[in-house]
Structure formats: C-alpha cells, structure tokens
VOFI-581407 format. One record per residue: residue in one letter; residue number from 0; x, y, z of N, C-alpha, C in turn. Coordinates in steps of 0.02 Angstrom, whole numbers, plus 50000, padded with zeros to 5 digits. Example, Ala and Ser with C-alpha at 12.3 -4.5 7.8 and 13.67 -1.06 7.14 Angstrom:
<nodes>
  residu  num  n_east  n_north   n_up  ca_east  ca_north  ca_up  c_east  c_north   c_up
       a    0   50660    49716  50390    50615     49775  50390   50660    49835  50390
       s    1   50642    49888  50354    50684     49947  50357   50645    50002  50394
</nodes>
This chain:
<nodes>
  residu  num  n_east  n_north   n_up  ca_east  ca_north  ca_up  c_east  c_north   c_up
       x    0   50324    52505  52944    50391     52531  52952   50439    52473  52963
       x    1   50496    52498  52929    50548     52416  52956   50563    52413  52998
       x    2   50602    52384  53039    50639     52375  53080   50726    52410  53080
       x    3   50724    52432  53117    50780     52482  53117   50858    52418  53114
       x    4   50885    52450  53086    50971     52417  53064   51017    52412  53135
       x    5   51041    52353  53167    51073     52378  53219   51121    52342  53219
       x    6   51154    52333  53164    51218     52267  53143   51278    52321  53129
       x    7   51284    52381  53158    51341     52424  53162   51342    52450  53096
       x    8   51420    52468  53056    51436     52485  53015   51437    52416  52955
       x    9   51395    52431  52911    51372     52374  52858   51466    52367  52833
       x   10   51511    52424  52813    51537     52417  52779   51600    52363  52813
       x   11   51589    52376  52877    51665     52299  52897   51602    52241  52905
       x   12   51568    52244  52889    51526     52179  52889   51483    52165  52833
       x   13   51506    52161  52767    51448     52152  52713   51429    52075  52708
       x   14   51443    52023  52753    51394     51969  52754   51324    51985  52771
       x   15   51310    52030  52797    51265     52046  52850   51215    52084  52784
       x   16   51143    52098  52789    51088     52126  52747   51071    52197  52784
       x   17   51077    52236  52728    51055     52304  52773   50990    52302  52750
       x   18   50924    52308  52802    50882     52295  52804   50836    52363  52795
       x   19   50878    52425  52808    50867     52491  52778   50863    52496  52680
       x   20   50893    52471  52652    50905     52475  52613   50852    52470  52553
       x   21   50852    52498  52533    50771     52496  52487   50797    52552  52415
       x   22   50811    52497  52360    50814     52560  52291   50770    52544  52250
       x   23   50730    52496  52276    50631     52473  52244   50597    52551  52267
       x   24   50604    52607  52282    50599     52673  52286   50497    52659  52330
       x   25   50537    52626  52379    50456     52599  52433   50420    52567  52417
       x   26   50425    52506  52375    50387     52453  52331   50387    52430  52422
       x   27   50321    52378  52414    50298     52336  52472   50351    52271  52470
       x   28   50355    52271  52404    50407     52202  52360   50469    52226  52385
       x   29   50491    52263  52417    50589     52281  52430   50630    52220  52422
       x   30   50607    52165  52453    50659     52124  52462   50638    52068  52404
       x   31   50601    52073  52351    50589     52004  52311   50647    51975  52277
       x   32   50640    51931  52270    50693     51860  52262   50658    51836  52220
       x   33   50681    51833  52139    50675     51798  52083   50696    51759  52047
       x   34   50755    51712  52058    50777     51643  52070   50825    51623  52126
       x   35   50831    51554  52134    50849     51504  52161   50872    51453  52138
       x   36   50951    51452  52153    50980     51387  52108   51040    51361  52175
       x   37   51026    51285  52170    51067     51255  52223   51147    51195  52195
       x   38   51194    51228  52237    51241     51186  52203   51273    51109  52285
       x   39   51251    51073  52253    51237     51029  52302   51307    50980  52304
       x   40   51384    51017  52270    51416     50989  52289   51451    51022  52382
       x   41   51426    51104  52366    51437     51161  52413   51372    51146  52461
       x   42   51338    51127  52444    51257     51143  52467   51252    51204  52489
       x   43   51238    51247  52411    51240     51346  52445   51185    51338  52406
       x   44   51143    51399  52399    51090     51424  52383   51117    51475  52353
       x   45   51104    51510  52301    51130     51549  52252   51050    51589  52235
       x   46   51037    51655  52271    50985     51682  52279   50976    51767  52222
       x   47   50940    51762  52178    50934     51829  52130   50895    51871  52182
       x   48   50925    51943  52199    50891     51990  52237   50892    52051  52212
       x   49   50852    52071  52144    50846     52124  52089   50844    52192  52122
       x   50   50799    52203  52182    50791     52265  52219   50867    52282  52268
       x   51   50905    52233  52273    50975     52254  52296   51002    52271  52247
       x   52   51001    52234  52176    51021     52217  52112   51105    52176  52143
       x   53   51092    52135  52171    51144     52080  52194   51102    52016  52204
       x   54   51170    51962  52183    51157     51908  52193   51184    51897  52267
       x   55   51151    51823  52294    51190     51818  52361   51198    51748  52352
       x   56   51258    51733  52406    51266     51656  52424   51255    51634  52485
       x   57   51223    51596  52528    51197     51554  52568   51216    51493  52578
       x   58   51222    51463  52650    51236     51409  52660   51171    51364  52692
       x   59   51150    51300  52636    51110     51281  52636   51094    51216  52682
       x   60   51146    51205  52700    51152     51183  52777   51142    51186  52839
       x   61   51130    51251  52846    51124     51271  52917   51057    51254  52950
       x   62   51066    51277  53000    51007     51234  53030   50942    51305  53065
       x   63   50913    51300  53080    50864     51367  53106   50924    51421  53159
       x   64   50928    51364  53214    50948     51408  53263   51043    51441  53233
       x   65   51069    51406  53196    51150     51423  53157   51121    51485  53102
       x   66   51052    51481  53084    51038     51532  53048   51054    51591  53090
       x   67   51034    51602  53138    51022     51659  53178   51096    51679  53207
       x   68   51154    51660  53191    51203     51667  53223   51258    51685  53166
       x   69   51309    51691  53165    51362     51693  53120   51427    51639  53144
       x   70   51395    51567  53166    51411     51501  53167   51384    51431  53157
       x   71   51411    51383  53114    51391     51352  53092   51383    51335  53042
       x   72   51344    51288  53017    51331     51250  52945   51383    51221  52922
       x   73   51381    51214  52852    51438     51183  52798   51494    51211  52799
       x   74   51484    51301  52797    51546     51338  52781   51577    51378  52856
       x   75   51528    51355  52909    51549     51395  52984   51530    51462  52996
       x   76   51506    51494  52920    51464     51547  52926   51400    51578  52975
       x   77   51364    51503  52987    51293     51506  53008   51241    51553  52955
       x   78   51201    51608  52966    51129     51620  52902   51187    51684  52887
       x   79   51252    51695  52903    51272     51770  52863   51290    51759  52783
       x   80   51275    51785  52738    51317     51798  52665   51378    51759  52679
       x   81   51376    51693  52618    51429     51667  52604   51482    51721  52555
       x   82   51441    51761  52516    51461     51803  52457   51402    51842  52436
       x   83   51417    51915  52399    51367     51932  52368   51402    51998  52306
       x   84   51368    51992  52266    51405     52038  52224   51336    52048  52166
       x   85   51364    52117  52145    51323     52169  52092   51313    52247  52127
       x   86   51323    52235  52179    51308     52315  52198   51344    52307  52274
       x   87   51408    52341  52265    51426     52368  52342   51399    52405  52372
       x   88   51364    52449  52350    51348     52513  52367   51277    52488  52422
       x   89   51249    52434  52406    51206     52405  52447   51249    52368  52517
       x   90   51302    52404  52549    51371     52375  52595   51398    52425  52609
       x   91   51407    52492  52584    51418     52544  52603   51496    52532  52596
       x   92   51497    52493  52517    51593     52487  52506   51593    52507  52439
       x   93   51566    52562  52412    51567     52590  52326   51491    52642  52347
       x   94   51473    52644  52290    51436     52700  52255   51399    52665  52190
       x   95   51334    52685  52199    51289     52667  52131   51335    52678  52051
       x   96   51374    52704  52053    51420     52694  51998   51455    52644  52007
       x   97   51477    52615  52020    51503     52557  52054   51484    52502  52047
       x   98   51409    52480  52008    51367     52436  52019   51371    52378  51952
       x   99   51366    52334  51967    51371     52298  51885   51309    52268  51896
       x  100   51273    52240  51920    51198     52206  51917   51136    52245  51916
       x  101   51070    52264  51856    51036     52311  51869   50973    52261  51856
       x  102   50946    52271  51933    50864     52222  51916   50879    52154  51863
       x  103   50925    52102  51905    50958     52042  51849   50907    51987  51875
       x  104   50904    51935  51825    50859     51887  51838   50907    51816  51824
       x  105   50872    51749  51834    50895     51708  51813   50961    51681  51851
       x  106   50987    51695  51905    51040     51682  51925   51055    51602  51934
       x  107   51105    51577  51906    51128     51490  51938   51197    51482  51903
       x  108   51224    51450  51945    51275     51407  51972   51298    51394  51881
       x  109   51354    51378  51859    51369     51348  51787   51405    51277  51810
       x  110   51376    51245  51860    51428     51193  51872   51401    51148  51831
       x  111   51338    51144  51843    51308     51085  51799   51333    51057  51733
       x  112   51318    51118  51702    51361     51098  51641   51457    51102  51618
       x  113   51498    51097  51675    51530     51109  51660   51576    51029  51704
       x  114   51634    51027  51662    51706     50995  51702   51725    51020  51774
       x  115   51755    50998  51828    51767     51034  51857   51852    51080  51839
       x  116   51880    51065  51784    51920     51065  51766   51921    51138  51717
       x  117   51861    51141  51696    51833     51187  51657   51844    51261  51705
       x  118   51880    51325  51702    51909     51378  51705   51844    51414  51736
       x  119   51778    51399  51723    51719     51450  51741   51681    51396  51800
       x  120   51711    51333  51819    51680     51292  51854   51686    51325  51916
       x  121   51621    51306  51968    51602     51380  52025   51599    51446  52030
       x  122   51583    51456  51943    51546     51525  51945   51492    51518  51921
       x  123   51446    51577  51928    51353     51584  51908   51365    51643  51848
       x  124   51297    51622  51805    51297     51688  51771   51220    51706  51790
       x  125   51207    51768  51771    51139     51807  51777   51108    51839  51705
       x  126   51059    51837  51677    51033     51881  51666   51047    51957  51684
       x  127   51075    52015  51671    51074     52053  51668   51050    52119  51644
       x  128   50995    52147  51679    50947     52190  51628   50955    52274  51654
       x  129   51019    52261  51598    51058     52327  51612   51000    52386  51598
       x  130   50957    52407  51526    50893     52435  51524   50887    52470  51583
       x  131   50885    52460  51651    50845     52491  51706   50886    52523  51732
       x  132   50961    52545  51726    50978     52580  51742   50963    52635  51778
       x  133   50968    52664  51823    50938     52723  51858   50959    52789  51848
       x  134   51045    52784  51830    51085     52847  51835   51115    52874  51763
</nodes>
C-alpha cells in the first residue's frame, strides 16, 4: 500500500508529486522513469515519467538534505518540481482531456544542438506516443 498524500491540496502546489496518483491502472511500475537528460548550463535533470504521462524538471544541484525541503540548490527550490508539464490533471489543475503527453518517451533538453540565440533554445522535445490514448 502507498503511503498516504499529506502535501494538502496538490492543486496550489503542483511542484509537489501526488504520490496517490497511479493511471499505470496498479502496475507495481507506477512511477517508472524512462529517460534522463541533463542540461548542465541549468544543472536540471529533465526526467520522462510515462505513467504520469509528464515530463518533470529537477534541480540537479541540490544536496540530500535541500532535497527534502522546498529550499535550496541552484534554483532555491530544494527536491520540489522545477516544472512539469503533459498532464495537469496529474495536479488536480485540468482533466484527462486536458492532457497533451500519452506514455512519451525520449525526453531531452534541445540545447545541445542549438544557438542560444536560436528561438527553441531551453526547450525539450519528447517522443510522444499519442497511440495509448485512454479516452
């Protein structure tokens, strides 16, 4: 059984992981994470999380104990969501209609190849495997 949610109302706080949350429909796997891409001018971690069907951002700085807090690191965040997007509805700020990421893979950073001058510089793209749609 999980551990019960006790971070209040997810929706004034979507840095935060609702740990209830499960649309892997009781897979043991709920929370798998299928890439990892680091942009080391930010030092964030840019994390694929298909069973939320959101990507997340992380600050890859922080330290154990700044993890555990919502102070600290690079961005002053400490371990909460720098960003996350593909499904509000996993935040309790939309509805599964609402959702643009379905079971996406491949997530990273486009800085590498880009200028910083370049219009898409500090954004990621994903794989998107719309197919799995649910609804």
């Amino acid at each position: 059984m999980r551990p019960k949610q006790t971070l209040g109302l997810l929706a004034i706080k979507p840095e935060r992981i609702n740990l209830n949350y499960d649309s892997s429909e009781g897979s043991a796997d709920w929370l798998h994470m299928n890439s990892l891409d680091h942009d080391p001018m930010n030092d964030q971690l840019l994390i694929s999380v298909p069973t939320f069907d959101e990507v997340w951002v992380i600050d890859h700085f922080t330290t154990t104990e700044e993890a555990a807090s919502s102070t600290g690191g690079f961005a002053g965040k400490g371990g909460d969501l720098l960003y996350r997007w593909g499904n509000n509805a996993a935040y309790h700020q939309g509805t599964l209609g609402d959702k643009k990421l379905f079971y996406q893979h491949d997530a990273q950073f486009v800085d590498d190849f880009l200028s910083p001058a370049h219009p898409l510089f500090g954004k990621f793209a994903a794989f998107n495997n719309s197919n799995w749609r649910r609804f």
